[in-house]
PDB file of N, H, CA, C and O in Angstrom:
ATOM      1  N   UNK A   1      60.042  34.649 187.029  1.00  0.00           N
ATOM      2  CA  UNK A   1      58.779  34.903 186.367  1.00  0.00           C
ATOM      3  C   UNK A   1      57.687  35.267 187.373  1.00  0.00           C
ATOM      4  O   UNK A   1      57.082  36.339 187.384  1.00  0.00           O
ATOM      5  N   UNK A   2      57.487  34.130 188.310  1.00  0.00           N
ATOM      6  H   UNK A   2      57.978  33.259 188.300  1.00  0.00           H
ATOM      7  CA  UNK A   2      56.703  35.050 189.628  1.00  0.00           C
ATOM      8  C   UNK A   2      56.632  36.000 190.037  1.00  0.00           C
ATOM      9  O   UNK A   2      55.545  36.451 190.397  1.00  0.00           O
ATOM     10  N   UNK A   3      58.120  36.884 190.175  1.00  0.00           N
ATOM     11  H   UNK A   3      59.003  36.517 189.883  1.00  0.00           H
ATOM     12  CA  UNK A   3      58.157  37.882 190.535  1.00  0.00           C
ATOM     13  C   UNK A   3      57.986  39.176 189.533  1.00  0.00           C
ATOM     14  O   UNK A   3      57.822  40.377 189.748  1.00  0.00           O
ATOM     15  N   UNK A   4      58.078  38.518 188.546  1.00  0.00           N
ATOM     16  H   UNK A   4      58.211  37.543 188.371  1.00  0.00           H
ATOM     17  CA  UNK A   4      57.746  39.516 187.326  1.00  0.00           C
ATOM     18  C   UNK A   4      56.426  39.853 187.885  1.00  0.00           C
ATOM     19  O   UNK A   4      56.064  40.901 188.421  1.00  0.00           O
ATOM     20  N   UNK A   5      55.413  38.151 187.531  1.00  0.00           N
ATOM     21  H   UNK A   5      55.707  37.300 187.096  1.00  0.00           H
ATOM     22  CA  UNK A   5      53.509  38.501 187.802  1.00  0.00           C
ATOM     23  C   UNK A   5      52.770  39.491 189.162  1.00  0.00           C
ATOM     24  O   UNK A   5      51.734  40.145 189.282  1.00  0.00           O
ATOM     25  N   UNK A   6      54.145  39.112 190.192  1.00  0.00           N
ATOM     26  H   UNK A   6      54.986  38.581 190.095  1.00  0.00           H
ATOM     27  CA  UNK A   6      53.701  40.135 191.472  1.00  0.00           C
ATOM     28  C   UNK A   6      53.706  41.072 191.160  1.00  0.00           C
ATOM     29  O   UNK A   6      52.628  41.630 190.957  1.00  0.00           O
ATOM     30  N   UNK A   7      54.847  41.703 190.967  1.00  0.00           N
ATOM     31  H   UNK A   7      55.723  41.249 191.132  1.00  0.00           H
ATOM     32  CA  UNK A   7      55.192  43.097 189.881  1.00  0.00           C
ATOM     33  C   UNK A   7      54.216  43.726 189.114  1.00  0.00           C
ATOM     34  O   UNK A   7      54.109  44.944 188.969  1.00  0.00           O
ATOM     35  N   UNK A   8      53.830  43.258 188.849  1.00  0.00           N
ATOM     36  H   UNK A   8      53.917  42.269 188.967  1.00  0.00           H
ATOM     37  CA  UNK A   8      52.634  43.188 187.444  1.00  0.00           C
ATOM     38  C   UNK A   8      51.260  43.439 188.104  1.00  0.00           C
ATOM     39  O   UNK A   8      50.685  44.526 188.045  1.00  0.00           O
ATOM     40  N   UNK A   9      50.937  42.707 188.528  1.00  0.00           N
ATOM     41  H   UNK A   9      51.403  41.824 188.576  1.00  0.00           H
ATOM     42  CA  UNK A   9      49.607  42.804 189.619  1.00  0.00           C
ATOM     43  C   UNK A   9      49.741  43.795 190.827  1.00  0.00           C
ATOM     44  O   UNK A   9      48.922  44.709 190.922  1.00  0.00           O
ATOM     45  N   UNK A  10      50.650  43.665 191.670  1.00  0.00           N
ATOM     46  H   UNK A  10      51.315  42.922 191.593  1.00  0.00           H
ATOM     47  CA  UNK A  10      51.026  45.360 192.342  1.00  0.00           C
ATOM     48  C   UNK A  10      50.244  46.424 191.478  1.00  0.00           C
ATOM     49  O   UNK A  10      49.098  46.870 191.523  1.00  0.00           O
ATOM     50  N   UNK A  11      51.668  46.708 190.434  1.00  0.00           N
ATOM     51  H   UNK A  11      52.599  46.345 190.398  1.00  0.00           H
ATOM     52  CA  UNK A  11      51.046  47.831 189.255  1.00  0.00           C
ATOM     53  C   UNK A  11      49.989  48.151 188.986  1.00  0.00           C
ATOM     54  O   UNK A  11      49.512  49.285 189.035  1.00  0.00           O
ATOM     55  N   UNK A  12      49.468  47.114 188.650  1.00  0.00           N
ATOM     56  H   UNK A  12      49.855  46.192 188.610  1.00  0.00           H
ATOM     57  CA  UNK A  12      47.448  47.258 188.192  1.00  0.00           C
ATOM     58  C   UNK A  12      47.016  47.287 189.105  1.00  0.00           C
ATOM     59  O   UNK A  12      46.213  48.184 188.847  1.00  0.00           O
ATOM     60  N   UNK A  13      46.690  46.883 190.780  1.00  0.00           N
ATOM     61  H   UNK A  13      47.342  46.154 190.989  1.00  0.00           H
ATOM     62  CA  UNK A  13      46.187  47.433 191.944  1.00  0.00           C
ATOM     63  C   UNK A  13      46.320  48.504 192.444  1.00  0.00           C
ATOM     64  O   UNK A  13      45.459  48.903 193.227  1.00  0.00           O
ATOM     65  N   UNK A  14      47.423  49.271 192.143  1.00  0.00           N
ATOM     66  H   UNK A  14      48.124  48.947 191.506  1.00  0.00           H
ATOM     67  CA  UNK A  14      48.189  50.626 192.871  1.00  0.00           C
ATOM     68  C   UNK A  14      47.396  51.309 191.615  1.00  0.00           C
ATOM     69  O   UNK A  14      47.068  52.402 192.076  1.00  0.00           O
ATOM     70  N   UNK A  15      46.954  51.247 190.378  1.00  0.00           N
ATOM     71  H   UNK A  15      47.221  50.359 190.003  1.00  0.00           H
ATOM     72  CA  UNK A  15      46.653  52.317 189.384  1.00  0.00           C
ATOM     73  C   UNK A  15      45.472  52.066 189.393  1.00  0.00           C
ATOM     74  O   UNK A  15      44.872  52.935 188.760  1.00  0.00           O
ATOM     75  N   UNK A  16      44.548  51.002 189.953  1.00  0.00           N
ATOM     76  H   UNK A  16      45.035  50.296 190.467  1.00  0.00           H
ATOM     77  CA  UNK A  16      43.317  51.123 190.283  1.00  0.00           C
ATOM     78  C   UNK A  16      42.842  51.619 191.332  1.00  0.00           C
ATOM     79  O   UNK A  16      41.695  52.042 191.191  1.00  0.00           O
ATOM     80  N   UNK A  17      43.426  51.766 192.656  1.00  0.00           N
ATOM     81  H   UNK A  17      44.358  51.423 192.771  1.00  0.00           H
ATOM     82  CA  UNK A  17      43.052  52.128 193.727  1.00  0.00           C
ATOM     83  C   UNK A  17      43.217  53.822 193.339  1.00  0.00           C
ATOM     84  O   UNK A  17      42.590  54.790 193.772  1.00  0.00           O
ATOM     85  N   UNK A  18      44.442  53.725 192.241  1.00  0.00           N
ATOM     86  H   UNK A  18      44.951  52.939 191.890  1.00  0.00           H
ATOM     87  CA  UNK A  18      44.255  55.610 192.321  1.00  0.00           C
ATOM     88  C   UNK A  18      43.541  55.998 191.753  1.00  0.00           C
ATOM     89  O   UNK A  18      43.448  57.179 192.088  1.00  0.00           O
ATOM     90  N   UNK A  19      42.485  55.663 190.582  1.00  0.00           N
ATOM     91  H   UNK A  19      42.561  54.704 190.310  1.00  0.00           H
ATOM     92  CA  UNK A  19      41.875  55.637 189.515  1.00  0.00           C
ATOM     93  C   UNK A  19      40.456  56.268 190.597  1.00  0.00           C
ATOM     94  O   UNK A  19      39.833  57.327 190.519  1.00  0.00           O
ATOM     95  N   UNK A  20      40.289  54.856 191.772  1.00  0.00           N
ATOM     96  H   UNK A  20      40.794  53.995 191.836  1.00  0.00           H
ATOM     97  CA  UNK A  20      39.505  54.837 192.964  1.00  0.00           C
ATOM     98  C   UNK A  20      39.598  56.601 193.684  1.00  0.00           C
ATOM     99  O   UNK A  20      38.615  57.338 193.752  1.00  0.00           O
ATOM    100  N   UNK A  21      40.984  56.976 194.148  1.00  0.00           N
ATOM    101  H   UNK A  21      41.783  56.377 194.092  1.00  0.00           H
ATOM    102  CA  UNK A  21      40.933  58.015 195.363  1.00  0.00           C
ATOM    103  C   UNK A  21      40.638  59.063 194.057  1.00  0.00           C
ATOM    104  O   UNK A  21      39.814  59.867 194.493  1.00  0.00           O
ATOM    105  N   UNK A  22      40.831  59.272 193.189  1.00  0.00           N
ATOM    106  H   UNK A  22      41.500  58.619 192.835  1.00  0.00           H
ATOM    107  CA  UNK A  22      40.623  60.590 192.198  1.00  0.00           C
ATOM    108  C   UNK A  22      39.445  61.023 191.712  1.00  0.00           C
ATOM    109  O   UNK A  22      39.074  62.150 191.384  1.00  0.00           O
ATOM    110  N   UNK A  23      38.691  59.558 191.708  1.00  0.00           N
ATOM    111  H   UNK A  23      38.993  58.642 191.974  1.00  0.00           H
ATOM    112  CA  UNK A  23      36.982  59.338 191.029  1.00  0.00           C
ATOM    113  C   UNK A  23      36.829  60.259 192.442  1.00  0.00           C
ATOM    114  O   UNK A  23      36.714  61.480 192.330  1.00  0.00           O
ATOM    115  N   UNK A  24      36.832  59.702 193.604  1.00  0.00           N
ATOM    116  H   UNK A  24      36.926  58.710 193.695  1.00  0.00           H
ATOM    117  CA  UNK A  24      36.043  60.072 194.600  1.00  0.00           C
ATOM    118  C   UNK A  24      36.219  61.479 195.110  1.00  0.00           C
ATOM    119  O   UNK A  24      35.311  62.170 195.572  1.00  0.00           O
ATOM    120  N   UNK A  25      37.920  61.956 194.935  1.00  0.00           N
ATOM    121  H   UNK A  25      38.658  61.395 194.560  1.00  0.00           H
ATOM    122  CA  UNK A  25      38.216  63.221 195.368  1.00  0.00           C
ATOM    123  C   UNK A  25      37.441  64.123 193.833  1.00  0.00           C
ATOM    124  O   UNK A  25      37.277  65.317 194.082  1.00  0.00           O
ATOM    125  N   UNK A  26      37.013  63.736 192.480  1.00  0.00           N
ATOM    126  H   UNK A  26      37.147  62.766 192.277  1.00  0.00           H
ATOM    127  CA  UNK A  26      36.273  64.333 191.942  1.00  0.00           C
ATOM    128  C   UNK A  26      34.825  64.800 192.246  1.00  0.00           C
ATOM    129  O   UNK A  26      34.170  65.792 191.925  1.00  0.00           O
ATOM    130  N   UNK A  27      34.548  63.522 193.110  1.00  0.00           N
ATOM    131  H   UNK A  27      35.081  62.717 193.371  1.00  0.00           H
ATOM    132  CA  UNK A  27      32.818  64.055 193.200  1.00  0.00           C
ATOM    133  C   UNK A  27      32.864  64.659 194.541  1.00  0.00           C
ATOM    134  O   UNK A  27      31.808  65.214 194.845  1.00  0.00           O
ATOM    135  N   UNK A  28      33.919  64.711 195.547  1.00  0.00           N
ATOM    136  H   UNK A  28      34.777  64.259 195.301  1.00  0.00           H
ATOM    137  CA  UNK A  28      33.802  65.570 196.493  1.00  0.00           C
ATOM    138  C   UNK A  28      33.710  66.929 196.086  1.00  0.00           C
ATOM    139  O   UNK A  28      32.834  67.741 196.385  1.00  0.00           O
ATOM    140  N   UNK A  29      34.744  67.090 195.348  1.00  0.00           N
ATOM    141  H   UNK A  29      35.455  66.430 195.105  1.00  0.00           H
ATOM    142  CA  UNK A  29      35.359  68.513 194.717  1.00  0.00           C
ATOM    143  C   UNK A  29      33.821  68.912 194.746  1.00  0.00           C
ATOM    144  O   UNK A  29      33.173  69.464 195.635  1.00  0.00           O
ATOM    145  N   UNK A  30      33.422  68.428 193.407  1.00  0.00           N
ATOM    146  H   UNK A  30      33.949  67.979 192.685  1.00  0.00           H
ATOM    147  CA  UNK A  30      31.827  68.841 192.736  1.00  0.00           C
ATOM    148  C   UNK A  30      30.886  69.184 193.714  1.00  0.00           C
ATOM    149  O   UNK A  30      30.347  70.288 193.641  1.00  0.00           O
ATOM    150  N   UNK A  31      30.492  68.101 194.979  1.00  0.00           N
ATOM    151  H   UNK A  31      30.929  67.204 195.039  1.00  0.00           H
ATOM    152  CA  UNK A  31      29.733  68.804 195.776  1.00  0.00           C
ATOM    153  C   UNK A  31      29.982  69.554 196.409  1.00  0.00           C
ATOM    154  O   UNK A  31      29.048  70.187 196.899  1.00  0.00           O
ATOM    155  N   UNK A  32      31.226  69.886 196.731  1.00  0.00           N
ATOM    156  H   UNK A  32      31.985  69.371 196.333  1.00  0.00           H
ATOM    157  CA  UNK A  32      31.735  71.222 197.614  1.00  0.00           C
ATOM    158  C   UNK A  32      31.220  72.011 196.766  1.00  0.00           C
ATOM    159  O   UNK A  32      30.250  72.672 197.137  1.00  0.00           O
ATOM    160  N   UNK A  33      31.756  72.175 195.297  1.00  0.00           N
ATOM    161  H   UNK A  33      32.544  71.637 194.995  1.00  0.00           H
ATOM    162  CA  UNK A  33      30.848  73.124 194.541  1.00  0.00           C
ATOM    163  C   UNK A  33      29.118  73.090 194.608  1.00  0.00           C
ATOM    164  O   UNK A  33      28.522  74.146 194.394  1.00  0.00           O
ATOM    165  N   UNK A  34      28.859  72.670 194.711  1.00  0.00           N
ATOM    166  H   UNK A  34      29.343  71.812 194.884  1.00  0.00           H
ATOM    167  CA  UNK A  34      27.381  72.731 194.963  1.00  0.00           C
ATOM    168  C   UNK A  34      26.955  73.364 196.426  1.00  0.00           C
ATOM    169  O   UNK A  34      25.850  73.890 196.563  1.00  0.00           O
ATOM    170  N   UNK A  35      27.666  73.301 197.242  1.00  0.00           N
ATOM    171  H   UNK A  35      28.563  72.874 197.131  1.00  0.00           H
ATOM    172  CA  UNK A  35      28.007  73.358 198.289  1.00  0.00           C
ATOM    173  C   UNK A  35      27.995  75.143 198.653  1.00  0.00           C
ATOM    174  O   UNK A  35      27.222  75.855 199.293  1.00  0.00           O
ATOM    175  N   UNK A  36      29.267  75.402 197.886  1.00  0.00           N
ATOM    176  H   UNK A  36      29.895  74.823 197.366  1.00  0.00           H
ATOM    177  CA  UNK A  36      29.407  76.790 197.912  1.00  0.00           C
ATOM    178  C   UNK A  36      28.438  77.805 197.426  1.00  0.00           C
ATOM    179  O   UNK A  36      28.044  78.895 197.841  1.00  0.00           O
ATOM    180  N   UNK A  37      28.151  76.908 196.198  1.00  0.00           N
ATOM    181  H   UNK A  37      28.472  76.023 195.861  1.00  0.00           H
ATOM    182  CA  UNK A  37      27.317  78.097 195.253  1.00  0.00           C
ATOM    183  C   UNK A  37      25.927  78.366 196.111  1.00  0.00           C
ATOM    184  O   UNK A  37      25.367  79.462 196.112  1.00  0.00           O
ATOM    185  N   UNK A  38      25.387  77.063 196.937  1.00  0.00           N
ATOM    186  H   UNK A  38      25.842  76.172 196.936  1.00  0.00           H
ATOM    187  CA  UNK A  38      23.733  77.339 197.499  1.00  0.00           C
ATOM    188  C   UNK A  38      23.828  78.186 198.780  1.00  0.00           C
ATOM    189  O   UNK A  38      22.853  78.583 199.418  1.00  0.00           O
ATOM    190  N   UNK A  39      25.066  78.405 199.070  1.00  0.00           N
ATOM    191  H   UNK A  39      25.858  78.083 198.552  1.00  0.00           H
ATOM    192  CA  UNK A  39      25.893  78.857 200.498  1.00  0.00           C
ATOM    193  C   UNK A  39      25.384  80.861 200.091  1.00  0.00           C
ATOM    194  O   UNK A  39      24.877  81.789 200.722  1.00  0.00           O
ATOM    195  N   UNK A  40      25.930  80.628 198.674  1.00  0.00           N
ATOM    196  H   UNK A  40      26.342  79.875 198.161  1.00  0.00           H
ATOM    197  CA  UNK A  40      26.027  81.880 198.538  1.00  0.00           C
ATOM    198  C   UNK A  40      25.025  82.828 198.240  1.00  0.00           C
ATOM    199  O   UNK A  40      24.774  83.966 198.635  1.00  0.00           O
ATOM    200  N   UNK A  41      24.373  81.809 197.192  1.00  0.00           N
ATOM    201  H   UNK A  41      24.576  80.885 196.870  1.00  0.00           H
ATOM    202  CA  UNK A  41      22.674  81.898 197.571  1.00  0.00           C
ATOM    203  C   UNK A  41      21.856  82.449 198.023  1.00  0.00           C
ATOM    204  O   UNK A  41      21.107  83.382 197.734  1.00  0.00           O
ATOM    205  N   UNK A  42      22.107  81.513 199.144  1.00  0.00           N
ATOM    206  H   UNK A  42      22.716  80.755 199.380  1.00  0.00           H
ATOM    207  CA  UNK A  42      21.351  82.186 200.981  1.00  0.00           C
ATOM    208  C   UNK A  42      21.536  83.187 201.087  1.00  0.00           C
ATOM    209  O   UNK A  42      20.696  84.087 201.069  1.00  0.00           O
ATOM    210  N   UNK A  43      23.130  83.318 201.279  1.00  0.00           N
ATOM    211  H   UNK A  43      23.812  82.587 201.294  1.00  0.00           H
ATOM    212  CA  UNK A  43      23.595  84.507 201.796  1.00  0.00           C
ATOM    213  C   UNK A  43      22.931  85.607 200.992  1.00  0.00           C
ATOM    214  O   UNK A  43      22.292  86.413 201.669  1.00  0.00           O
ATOM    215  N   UNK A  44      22.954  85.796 199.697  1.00  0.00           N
ATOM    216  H   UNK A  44      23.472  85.141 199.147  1.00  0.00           H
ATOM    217  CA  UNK A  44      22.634  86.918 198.619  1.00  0.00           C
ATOM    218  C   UNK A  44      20.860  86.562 199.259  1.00  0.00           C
ATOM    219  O   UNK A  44      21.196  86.739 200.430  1.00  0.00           O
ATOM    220  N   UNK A  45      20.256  86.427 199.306  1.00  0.00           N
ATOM    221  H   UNK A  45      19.983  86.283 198.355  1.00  0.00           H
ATOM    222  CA  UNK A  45      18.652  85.910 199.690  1.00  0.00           C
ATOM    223  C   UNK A  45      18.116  86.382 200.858  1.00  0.00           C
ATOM    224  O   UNK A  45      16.886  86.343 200.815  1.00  0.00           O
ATOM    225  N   UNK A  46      18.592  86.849 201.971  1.00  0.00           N
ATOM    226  H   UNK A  46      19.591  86.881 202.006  1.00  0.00           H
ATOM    227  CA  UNK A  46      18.611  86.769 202.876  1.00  0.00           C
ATOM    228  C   UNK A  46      18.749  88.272 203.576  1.00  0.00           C
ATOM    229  O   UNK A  46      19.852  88.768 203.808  1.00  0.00           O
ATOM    230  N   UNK A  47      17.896  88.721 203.785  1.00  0.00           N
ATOM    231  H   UNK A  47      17.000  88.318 203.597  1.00  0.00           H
ATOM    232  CA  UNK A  47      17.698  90.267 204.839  1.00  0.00           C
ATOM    233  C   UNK A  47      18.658  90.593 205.123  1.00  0.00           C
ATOM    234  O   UNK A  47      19.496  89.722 205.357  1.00  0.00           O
ATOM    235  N   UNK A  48      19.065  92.148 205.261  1.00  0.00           N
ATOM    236  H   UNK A  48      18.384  92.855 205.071  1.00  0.00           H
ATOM    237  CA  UNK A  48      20.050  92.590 205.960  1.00  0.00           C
ATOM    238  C   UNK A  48      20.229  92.698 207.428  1.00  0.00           C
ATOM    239  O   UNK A  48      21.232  93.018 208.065  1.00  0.00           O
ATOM    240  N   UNK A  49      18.353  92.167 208.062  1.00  0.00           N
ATOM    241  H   UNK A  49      17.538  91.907 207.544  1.00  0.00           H
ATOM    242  CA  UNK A  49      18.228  91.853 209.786  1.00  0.00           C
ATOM    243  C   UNK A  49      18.420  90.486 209.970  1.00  0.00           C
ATOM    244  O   UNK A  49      18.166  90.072 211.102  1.00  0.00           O
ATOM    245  N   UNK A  50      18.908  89.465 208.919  1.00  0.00           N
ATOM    246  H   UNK A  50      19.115  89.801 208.000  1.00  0.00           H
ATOM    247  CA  UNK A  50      18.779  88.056 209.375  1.00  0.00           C
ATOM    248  C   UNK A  50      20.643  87.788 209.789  1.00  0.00           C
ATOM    249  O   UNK A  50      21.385  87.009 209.190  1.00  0.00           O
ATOM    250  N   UNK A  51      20.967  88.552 210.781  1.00  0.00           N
ATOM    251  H   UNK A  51      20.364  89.184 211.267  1.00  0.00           H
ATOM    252  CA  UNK A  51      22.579  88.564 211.284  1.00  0.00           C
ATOM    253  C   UNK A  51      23.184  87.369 211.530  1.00  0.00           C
ATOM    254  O   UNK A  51      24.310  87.143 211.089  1.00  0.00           O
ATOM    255  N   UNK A  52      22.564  86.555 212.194  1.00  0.00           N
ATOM    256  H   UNK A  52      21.648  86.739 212.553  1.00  0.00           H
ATOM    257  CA  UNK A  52      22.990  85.019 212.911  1.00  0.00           C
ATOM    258  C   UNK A  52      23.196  84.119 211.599  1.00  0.00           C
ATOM    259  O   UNK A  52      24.048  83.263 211.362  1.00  0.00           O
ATOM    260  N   UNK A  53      22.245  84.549 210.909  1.00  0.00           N
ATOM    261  H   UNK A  53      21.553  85.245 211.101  1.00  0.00           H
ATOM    262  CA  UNK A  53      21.747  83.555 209.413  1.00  0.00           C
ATOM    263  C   UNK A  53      23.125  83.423 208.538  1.00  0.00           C
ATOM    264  O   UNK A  53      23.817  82.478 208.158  1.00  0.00           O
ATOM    265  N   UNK A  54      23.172  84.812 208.415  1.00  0.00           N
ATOM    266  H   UNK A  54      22.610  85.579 208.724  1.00  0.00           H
ATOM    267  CA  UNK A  54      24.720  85.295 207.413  1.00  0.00           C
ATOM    268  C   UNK A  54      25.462  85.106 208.132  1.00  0.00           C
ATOM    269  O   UNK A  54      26.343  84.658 207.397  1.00  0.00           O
ATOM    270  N   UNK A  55      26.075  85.077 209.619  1.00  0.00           N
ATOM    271  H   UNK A  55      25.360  85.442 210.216  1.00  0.00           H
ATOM    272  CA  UNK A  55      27.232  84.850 209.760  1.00  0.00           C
ATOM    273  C   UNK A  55      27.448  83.360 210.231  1.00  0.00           C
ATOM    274  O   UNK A  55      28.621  83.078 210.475  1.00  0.00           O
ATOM    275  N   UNK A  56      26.312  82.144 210.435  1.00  0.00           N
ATOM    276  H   UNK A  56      25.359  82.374 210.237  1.00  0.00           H
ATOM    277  CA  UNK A  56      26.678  81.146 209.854  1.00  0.00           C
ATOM    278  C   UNK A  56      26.252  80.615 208.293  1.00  0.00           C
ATOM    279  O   UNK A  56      26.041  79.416 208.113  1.00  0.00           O
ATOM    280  N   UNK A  57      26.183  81.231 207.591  1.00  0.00           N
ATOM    281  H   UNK A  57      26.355  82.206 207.737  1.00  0.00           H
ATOM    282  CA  UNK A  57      26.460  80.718 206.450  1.00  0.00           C
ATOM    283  C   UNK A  57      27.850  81.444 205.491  1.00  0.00           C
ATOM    284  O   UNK A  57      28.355  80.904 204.507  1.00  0.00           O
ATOM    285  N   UNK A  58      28.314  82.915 206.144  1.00  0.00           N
ATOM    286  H   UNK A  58      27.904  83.354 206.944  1.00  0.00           H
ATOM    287  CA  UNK A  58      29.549  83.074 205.676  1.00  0.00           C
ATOM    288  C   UNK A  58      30.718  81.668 206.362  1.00  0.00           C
ATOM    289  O   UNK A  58      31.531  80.988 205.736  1.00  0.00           O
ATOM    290  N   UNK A  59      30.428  81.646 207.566  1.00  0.00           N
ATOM    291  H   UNK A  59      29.768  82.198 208.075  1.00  0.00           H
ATOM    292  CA  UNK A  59      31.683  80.600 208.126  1.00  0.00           C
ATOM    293  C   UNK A  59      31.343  79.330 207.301  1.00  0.00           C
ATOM    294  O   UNK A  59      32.271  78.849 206.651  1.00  0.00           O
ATOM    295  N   UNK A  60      29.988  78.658 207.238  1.00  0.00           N
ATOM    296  H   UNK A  60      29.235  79.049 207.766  1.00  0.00           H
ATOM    297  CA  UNK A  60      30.051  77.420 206.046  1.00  0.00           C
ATOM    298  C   UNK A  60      30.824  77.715 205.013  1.00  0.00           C
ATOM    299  O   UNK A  60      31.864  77.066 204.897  1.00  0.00           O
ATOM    300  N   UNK A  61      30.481  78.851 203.931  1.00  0.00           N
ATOM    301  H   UNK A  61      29.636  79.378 204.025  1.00  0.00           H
ATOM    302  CA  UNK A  61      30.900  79.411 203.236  1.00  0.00           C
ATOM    303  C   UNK A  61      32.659  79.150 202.588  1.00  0.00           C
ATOM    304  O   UNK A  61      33.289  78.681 201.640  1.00  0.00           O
ATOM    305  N   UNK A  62      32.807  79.833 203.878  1.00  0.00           N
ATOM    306  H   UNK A  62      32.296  80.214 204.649  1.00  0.00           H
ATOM    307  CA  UNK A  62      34.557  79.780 204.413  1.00  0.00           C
ATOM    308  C   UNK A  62      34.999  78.775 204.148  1.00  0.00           C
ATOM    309  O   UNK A  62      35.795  78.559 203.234  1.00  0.00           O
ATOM    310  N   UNK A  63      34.398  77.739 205.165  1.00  0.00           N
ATOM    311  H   UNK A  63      33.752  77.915 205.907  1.00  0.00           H
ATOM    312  CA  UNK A  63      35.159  76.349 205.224  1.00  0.00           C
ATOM    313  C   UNK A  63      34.806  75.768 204.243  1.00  0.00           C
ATOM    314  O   UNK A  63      35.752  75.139 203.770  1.00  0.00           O
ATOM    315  N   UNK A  64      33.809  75.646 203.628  1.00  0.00           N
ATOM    316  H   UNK A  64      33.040  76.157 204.013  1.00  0.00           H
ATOM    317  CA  UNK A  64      33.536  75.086 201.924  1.00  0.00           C
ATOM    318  C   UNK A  64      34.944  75.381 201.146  1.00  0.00           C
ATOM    319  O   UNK A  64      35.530  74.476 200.552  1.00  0.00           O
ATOM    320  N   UNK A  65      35.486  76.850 201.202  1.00  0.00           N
ATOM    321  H   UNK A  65      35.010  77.586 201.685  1.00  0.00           H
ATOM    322  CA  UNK A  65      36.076  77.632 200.137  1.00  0.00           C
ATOM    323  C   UNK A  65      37.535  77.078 200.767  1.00  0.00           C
ATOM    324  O   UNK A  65      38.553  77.438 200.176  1.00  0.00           O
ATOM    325  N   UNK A  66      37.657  76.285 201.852  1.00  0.00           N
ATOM    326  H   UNK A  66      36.830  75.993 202.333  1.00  0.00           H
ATOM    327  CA  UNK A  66      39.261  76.321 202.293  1.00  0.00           C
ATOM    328  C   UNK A  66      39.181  74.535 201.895  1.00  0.00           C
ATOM    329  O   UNK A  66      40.065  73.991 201.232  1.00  0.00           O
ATOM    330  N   UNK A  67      38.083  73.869 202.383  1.00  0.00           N
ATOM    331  H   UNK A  67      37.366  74.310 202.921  1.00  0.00           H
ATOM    332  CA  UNK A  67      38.316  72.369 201.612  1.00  0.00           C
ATOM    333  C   UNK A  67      38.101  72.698 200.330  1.00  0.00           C
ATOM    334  O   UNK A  67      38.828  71.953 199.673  1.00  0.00           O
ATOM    335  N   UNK A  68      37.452  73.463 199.556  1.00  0.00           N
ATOM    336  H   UNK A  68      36.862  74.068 200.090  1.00  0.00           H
ATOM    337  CA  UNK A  68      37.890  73.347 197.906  1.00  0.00           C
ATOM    338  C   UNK A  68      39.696  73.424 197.697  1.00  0.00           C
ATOM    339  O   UNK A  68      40.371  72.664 197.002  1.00  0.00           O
ATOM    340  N   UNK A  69      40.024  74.207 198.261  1.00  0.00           N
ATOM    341  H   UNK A  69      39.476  74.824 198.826  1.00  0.00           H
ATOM    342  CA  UNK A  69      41.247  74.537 197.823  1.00  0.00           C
ATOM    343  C   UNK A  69      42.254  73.429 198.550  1.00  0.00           C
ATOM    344  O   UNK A  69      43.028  72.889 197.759  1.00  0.00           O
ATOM    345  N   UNK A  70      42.331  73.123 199.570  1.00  0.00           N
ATOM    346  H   UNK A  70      41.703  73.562 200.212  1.00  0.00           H
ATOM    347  CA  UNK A  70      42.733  71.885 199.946  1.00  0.00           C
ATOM    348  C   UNK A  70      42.522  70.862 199.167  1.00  0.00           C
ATOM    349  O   UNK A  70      43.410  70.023 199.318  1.00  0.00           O
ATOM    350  N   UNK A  71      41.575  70.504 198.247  1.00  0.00           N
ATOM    351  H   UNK A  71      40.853  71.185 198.125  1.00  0.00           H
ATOM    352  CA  UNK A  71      41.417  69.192 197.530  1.00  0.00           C
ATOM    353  C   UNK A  71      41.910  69.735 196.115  1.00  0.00           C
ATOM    354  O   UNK A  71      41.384  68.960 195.316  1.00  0.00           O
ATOM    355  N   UNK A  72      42.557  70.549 195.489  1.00  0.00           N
ATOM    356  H   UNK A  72      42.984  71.179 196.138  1.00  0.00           H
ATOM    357  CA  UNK A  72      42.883  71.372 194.273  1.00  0.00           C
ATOM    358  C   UNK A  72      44.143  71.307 194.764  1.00  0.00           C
ATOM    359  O   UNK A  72      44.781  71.086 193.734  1.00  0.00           O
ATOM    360  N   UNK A  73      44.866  71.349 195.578  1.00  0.00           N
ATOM    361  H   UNK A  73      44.348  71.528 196.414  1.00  0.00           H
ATOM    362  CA  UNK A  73      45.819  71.423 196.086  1.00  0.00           C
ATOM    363  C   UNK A  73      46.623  70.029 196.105  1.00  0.00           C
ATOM    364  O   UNK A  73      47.844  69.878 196.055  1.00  0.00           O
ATOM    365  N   UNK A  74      45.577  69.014 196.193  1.00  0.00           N
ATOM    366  H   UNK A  74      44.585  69.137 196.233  1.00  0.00           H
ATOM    367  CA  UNK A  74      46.040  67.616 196.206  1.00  0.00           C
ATOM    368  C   UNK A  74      45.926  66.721 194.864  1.00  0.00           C
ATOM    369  O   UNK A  74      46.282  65.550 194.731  1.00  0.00           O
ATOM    370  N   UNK A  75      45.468  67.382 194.121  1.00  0.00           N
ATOM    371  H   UNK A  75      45.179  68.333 194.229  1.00  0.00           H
ATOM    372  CA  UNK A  75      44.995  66.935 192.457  1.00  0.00           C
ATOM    373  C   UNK A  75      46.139  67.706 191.716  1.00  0.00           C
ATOM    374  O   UNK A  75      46.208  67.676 190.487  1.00  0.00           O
TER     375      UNK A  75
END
């Protein structure tokens, strides 16, 4: 019977902790989206003489768009 209740309690810790990594890999997701979209923003906002500006906010951009897909990838 003990080992049933360990059993048992395992279960409900292991489906809460995932309940835990999914909540959180959700609101990452989301701000990456937020993330991207103000990225792009800029970029669209932004002079065709402001060179340095756009090409760090294409590389943010980038790496925004490669952890989105990395965390879509893991869901």
């Amino acid at each position: 019977m003990k080992l049933v209740l360990k059993g048992l309690a395992f279960f409900i810790v292991a489906n809460y902790l995932q309940f835990i990594v999914l909540t959180i890999m959700k609101k990452t997701f989301q701000k990456l989206l937020k993330v991207k979209k103000a990225a792009s923003d800029e970029i669209n906002r932004l002079l065709p003489s402001d060179e340095a500006e756009r090409c760090i906010l294409e590389l943010v951009l980038k790496n925004t768009e490669i952890n989105i897909s990395l965390l879509e990838n893991m869901v």
